[in-house]
C-alpha positions as CSV (number, residue, x, y, z in Angstrom):
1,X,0.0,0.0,0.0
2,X,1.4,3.3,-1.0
3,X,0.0,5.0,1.9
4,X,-2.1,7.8,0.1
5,X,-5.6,8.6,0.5
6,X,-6.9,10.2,-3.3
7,X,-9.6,12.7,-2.8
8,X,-12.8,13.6,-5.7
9,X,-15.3,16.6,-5.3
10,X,-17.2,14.9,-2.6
11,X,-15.4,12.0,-1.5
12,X,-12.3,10.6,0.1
13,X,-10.9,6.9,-1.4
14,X,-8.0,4.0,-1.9
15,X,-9.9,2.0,-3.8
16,X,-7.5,-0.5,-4.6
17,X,-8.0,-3.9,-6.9
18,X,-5.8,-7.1,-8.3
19,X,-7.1,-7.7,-11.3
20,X,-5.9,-10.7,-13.9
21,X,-6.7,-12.0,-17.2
22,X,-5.4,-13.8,-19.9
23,X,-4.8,-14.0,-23.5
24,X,-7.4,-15.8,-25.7
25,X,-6.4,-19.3,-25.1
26,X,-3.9,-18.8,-22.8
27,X,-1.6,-18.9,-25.7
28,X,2.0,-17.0,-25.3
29,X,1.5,-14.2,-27.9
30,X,3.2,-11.7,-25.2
31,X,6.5,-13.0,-25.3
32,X,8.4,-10.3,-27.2
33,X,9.7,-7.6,-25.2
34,X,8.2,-5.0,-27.9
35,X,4.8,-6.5,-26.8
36,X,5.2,-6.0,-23.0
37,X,6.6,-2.5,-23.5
38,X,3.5,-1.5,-26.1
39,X,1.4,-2.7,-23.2
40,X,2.4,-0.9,-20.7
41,X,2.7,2.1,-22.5
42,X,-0.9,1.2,-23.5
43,X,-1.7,0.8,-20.0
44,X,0.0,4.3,-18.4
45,X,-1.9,5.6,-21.4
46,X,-5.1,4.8,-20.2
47,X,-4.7,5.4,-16.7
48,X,-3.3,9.0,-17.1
49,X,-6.9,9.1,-19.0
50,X,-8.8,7.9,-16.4
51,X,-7.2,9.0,-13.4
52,X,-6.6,5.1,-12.2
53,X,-3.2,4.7,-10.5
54,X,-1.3,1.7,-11.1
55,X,1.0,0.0,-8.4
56,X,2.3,-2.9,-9.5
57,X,1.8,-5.0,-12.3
58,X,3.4,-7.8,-14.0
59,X,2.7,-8.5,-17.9
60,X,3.4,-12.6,-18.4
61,X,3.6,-14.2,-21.6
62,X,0.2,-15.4,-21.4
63,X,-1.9,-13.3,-18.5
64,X,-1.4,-9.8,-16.9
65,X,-1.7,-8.7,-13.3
66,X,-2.9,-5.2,-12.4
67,X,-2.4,-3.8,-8.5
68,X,-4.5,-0.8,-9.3
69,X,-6.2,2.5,-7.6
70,X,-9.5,3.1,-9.1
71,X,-11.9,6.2,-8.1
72,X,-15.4,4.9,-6.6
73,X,-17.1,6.7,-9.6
74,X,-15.9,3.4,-12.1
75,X,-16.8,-0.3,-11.4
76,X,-14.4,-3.2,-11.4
77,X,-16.4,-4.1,-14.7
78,X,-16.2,-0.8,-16.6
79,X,-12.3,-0.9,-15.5
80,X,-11.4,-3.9,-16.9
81,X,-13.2,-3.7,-20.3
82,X,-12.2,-0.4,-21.2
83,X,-7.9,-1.6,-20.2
84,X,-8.7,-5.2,-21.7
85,X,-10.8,-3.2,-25.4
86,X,-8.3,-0.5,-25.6
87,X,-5.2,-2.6,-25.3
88,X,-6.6,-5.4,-27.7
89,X,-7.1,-2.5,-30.7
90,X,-4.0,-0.6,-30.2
91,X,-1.5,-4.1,-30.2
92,X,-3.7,-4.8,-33.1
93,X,-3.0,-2.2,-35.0
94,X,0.7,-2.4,-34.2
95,X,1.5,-5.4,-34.8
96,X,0.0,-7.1,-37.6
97,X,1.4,-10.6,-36.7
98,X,-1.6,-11.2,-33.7
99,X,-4.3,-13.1,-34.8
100,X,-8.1,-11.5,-35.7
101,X,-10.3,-11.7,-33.2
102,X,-10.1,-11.2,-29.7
103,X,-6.6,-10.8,-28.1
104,X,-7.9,-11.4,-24.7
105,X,-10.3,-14.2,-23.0
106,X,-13.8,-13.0,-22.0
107,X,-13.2,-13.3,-18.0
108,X,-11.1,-11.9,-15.6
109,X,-10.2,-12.2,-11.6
110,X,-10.2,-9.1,-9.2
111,X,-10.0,-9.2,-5.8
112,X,-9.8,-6.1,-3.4
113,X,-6.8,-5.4,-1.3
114,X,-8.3,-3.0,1.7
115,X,-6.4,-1.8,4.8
116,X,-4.9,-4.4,7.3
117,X,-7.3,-5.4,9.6
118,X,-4.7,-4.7,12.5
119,X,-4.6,-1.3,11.2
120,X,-7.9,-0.8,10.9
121,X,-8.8,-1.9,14.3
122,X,-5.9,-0.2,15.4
123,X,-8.0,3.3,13.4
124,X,-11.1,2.7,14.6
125,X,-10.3,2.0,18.6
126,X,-8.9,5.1,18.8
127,X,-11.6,7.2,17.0
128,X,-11.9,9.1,20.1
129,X,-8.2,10.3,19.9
130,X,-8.5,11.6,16.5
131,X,-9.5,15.2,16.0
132,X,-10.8,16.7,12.7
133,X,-9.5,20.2,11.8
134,X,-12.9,20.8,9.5
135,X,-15.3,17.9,10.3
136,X,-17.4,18.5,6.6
137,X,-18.7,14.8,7.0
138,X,-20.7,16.3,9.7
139,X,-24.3,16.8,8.9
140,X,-25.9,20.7,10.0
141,X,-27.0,19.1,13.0
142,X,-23.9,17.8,14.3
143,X,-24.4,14.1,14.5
144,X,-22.3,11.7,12.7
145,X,-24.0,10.4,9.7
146,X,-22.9,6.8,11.4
């Protein structure tokens, strides 16, 4: 975990997701280096679009897996079909040696990676301790909207 809270208008997030899939069949057409590189140029592309933040990832020969920050306005879902339908078009286009058709399978695997659970115990035991310079998730009337 990096650590860093990202902020919208209204809201304060770390959204963060592992998310894997694979190449139609699994077969190995990401072996070259050229590919991997396109890729993740591809994939900084995309995020500097969307505002997603990568944090790891790791492009195989056959799969990819993304450790990514994604604001709470996008779903998992919308996420991974725009990076998997953008990717497939572009290495299409530059490299004429991948097959028609789709370049990646139809699923994927995400999983979310959320605060420790120490830590978060650890945050919310000592709620009491914590003071807020301008408490804005207060409602007019001064309660907690908990």
């Amino acid at each position: 975990m990096n650590g860093r809270m990202y902020t919208l208008s209204h809201c304060t997030y770390l959204c963060q997701y592992h998310i894997v899939w694979a190449t139609k069949y699994r077969g190995k057409v990401m072996v070259s280096k050229y590919i991997k590189d396109e890729l993740k140029r591809i994939f900084k592309q995309i995020c500097d679009w969307k505002h997603f933040v990568i944090l790891s990832w790791h492009i195989g020969d056959e799969h990819i897996h993304l450790y990514i920050i994604i604001p709470p306005k996008y779903s998992v879902s919308y996420v991974a079909s725009i990076l998997k339908s953008k990717s497939s078009a572009w290495i299409k286009k530059k490299n004429h040696k991948i097959p028609r058709g789709s370049f990646w399978c139809v699923g994927y695997f995400v999983s979310t990676v959320g605060i420790n659970e120490i830590a978060l115990k650890t945050y919310i035991r000592d709620q009491d301790r914590i003071r807020f310079k301008n408490p804005s998730f207060l409602s007019d009337a001064g309660r907690s909207p908990v």
